[in-house]
N, C-alpha and C positions, 0 to 999 in steps of 0.2 A: 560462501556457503551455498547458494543457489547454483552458482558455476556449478562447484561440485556436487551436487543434489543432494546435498544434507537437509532435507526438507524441512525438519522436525525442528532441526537446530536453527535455523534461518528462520520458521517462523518463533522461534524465543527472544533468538535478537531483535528482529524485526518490530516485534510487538513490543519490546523495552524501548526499542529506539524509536514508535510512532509516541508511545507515552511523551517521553524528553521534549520529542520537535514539537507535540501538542502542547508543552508548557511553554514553548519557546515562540512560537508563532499560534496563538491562540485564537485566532479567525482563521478563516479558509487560506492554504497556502497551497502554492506549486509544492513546497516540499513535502509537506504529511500528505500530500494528495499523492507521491509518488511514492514514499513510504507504503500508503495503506496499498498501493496497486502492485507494490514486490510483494506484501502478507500473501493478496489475495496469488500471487504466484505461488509463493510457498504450501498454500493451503491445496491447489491445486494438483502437484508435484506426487501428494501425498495423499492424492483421490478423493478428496473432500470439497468437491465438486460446490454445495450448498454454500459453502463457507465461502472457497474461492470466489463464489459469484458477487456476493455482497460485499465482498473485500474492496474485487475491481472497480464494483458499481458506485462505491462510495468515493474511492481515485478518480474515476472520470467524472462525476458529480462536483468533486471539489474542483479539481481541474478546469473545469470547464465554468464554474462558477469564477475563478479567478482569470483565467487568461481568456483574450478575445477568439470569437470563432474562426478567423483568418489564420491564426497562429500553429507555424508549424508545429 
């Protein structure tokens, strides 16, 4: 959905499927951390600038809370 810039629709999934990974990894994980950073792409896409921000902010937040700062 992203490829094809179906913004709208990619942030539906996207936000069902950070719901799921958050039950399923329920502390900080690389993968809701990469989930919440494709939303805030979606949100972006779609000129929701505000949105997209705190999306990303919270992916690199997690991210960075889980893996070390050397890590590609």
């Amino acid at each position: 959905l992203l490829a094809n810039r179906q913004w709208a629709e990619a942030e539906k999934a996207l936000t069902e499927a950070l719901t799921i990974a958050r039950q399923r990894y329920p502390g900080p994980n690389w993968r809701t951390a990469e989930v919440a950073s494709l939303t805030g792409l979606a949100f972006a896409g779609q000129g929701r600038a505000a949105e997209a921000a705190q999306w990303l902010r919270k992916g690199y937040d997690e991210v960075a809370a889980v893996l070390p700062a050397q890590h590609p």
